[in-house]
N, C-alpha and C positions, 0 to 999 in steps of 0.2 A: 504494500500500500504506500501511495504517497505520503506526504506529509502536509499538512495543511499548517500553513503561520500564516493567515488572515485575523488570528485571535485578536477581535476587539477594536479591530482597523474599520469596521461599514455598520452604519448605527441606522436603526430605522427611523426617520426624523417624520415623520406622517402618518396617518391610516385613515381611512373612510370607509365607513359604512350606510346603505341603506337604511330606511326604515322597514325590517323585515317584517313585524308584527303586519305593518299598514297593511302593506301590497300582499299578504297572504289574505285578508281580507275584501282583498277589492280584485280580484281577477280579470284582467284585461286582456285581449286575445291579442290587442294591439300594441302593446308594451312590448319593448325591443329590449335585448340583451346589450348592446350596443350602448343605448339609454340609460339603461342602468351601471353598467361600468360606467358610464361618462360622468355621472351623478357622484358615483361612489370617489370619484378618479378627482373629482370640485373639492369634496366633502376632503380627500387628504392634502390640497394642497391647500387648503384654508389650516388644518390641522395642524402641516409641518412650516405656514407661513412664508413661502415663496412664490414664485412667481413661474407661471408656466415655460418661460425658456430659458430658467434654470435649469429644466431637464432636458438632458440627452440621451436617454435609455428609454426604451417601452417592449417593456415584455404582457402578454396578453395572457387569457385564459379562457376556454369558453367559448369565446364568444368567435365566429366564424374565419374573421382573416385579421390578421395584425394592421395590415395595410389599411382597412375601411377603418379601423378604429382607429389607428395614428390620425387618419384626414379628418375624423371626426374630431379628432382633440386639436387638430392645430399642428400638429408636430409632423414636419415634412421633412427634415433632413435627421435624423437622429442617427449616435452613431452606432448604437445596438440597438436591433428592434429584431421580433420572433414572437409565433406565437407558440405555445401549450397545448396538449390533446384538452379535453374536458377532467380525463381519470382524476379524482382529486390525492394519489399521490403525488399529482405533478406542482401543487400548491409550494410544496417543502423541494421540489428541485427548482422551482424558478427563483426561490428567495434564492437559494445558490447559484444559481448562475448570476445573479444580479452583484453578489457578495464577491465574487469572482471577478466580475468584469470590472467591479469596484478598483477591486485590490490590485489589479493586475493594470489597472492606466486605459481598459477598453474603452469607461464611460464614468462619471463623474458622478450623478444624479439617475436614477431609476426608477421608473414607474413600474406597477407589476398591477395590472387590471383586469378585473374577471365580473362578469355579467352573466346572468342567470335568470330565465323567464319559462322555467321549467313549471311553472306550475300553470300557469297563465296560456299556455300554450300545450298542456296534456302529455308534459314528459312521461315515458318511465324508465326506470332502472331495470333493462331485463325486459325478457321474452322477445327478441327482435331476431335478426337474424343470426348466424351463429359466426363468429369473431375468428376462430381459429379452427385448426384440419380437422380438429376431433370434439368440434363443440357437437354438431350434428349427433353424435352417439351419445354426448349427454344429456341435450336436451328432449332426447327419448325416454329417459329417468325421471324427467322433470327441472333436471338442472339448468334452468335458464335464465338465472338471475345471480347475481351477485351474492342477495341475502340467502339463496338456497345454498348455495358454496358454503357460507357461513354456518350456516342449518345444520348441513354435515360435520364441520370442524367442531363445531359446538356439542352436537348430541357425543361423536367421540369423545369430545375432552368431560363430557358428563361420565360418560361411564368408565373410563379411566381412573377421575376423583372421584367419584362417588357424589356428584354436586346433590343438594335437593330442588324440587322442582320451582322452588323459587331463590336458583343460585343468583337470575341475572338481575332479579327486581332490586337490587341497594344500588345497583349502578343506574338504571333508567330513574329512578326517585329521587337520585342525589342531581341528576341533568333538571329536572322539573323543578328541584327545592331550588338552585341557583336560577333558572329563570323565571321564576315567581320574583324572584329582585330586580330583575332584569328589562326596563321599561319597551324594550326590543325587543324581545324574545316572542317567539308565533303562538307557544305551549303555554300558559302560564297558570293553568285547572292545578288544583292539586293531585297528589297522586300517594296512592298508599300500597299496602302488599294486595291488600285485600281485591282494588280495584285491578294493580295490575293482573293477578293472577286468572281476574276472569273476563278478561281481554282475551279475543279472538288471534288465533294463531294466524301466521302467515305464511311459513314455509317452519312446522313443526321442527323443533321447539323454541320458535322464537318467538315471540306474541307482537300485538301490534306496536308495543313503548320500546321493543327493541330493536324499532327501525330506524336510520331516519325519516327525517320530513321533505317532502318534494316541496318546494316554495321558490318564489321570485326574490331577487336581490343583487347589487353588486355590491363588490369589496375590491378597496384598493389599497398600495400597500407604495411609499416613497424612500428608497434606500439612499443613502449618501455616504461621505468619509465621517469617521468624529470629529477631526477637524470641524468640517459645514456645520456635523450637529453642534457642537460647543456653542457655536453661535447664534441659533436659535433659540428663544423663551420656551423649552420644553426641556424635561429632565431626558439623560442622553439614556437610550436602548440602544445598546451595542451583540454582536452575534460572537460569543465567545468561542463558541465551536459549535461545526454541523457537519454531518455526514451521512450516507446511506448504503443503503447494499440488496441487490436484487435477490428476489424468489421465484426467477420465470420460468412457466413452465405453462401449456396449452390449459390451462385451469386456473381457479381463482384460490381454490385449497390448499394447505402447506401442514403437509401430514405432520407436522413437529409444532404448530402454530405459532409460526412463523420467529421462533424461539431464537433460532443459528442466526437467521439476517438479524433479527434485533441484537444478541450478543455480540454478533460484529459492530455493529452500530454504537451501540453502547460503548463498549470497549476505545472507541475511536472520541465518539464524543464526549465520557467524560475525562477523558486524559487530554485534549484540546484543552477544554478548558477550566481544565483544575479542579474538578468536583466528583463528588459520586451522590447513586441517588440521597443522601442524607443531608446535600446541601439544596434540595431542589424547595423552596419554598410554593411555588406552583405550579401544577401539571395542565396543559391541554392537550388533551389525547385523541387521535383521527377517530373516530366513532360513525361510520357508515351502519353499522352493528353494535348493540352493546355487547356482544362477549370480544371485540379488540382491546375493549379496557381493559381487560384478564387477562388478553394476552400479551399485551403491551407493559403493564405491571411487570409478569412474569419476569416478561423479554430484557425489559432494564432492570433487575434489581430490584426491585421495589417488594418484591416476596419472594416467595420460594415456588418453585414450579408445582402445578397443579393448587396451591394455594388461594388466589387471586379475589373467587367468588367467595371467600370467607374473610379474608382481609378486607375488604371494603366493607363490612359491616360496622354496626353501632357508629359512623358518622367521623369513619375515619376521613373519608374520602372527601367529607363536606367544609364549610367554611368553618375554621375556629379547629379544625382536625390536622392529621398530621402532615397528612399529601392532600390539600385541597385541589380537586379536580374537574375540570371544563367549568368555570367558572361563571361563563355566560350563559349554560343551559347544554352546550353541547349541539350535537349532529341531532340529537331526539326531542330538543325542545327550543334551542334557540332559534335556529337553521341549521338544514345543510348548503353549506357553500363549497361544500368539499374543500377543507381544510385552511379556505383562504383568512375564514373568520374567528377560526381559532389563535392566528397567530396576530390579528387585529389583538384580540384577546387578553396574550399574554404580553401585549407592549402597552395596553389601558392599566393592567393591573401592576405592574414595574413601573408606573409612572403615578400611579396612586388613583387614577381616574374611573375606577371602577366603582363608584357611589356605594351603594349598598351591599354588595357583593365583592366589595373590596378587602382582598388577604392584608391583616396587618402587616405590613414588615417589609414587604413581596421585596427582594433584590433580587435572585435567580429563579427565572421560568423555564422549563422544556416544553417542546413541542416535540409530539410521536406520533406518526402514522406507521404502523404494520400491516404490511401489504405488501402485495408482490415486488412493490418497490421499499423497502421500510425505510424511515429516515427519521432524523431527532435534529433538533436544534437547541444550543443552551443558548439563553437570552439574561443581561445583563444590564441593572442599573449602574453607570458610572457615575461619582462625583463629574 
């Protein structure tokens, strides 16, 4: 493996977000993705208080071609521009490549924008055509979705540990109890064992609070040097270390869940930047599914394997606990932005801007997604 010495060199000086709650209640057939990154793309430079041709970088997400978005923002000659598939492991590789081109003299200022009108327009995750040689024989099984891949990893890792049939209900309650705080948040009903447990399944044995949510939104995200940040009226977010490591294989499953890429990951990222899990003051974790929180726990440290769905009980996991986690509500009650808004997230709460739902203390955040791509980001308050 290379070496990474970008530690602490590209600070996020920005972020924006929609109003997620609104636009999941106002469904517009005519609401563009385009539109909403743009929105989102305002909301962070007001945020990081610059001015639009301070930026030379646009990375996309989402939304159809980098090009229609650049013309739409104004930015015609920039000197990195690309876009992202939709997958939201690709959230936690665009902050890297931005971190990257940072460091390395490609671009100075970076935009990183993702627009989403998946609900407003009748997305779904799953059942389309089949992606890879050997989707077609699984989607014979029924395997034709994401959350069923998950379904499968999940009833194994039940009977492996021996979970009970309400191992995954402390993780979908603790997403709901943080966005009950949450003035943005789509979810904000209360949620208990009772209810979840007699919630309708959707691809057994996940029930419906262990999904995400399909909803409209953009998220933007403005990376710079600390240098630029210092200069700015915002306490500085710096990326102390991030790395990731692939799981690919013609499927969405990782018979070990996804245990080897996370330990590599881990391994890398917290020796980058000085920590392990017992300095992480908050966690945002990729939640397409609640059982990646278990397996994401597992993967870094944070428990011992096969333990995860018993660790997060009695309110470990919640605000005033000891790994406070997705902070905003998560992939099952905030949005899903596929990961864009979790890392909005974890630079509100390192900056104390989290109102209600604010971690006392917050200095060090991680971001995890485990997935075929897994990746971790450590996130820092500097003086």
């Amino acid at each position: 493996m290379t070496t990474w010495n970008a530690r602490d060199k590209v600070a996020i000086i920005g972020v924006g977000t929609t109003r997620f709650g609104d636009l999941y209640r106002t469904r517009d057939v005519l609401r563009s993705d385009y539109d909403l990154a743009a929105e989102a793309f305002k909301l962070a430079l007001a945020d990081a208080g610059i001015e639009k041709d301070e930026i030379d970088g646009l990375l996309t997400a989402r939304v159809p071609s980098y090009q229609h978005m650049a013309n739409m923002l104004g930015m015609r000659r920039p000197a990195l521009s690309y876009g992202f598939e939709q997958a939201g492991r690709m959230s936690a590789l665009a902050v890297q490549a931005a971190i990257n081109a940072i460091a390395t003299g490609h671009a100075q200022t970076v935009a990183l924008v993702y627009g989403n009108n998946g609900r407003s327009v009748g997305a779904q995750y799953g059942g389309g055509e089949p992606t890879t040689p050997t989707g077609q024989h699984d989607a014979a099984f029924g395997m034709t979705s994401a959350g069923a891949y998950v379904a499968l990893m999940y009833e194994r890792y039940r009977q492996l540990n021996k979970v009970p049939e309400d191992g995954l209900a402390a993780a979908a309650i603790n997403n709901r109890n943080h966005a009950k705080l949450n003035e943005n948040a789509v979810m904000r009903d209360d949620l208990d064992v009772a209810t979840y447990l007699d919630s309708r399944y959707v691809a057994e044995p996940l029930r419906l609070y262990d999904y995400c949510l399909i909803n409209d939104g953009g998220v933007a995200l403005i990376l710079s040097s600390v240098e630029h940040a210092r200069r700015l009226n915002k306490p500085v977010v710096t990326i102390s270390g991030t790395a990731a490591c692939g799981d690919l294989t013609n499927f969405y499953t990782s018979d070990d869940f996804y245990y080897d890429t996370c330990r590599s990951v881990a391994d890398r990222v917290y020796k980058q930047a000085g920590v392990t899990p017992k300095n992480i003051d908050v966690a945002q974790i990729y939640d397409n599914f609640t059982p990646t929180i278990l397996f994401s726990l597992e993967g870094f440290g944070f428990c011992k394997p096969g333990q995860a769905w018993n660790w997060i009980r009695d309110g470990r996991i919640g605000l005033g606990g000891e790994l406070p986690v997705n902070t905003s509500g998560g992939h099952t009650s905030e949005s899903y932005m596929q990961g864009w808004a979790l890392h909005v997230e974890a630079v509100r709460q390192l900056r104390g801007e989290a109102g209600a739902r604010q971690v006392k203390g917050a200095e060090v955040a991680q971001y995890i997604c485990a997935a075929p791509v897994t990746s971790s980001h450590i996130l820092r308050r500097i003086a």
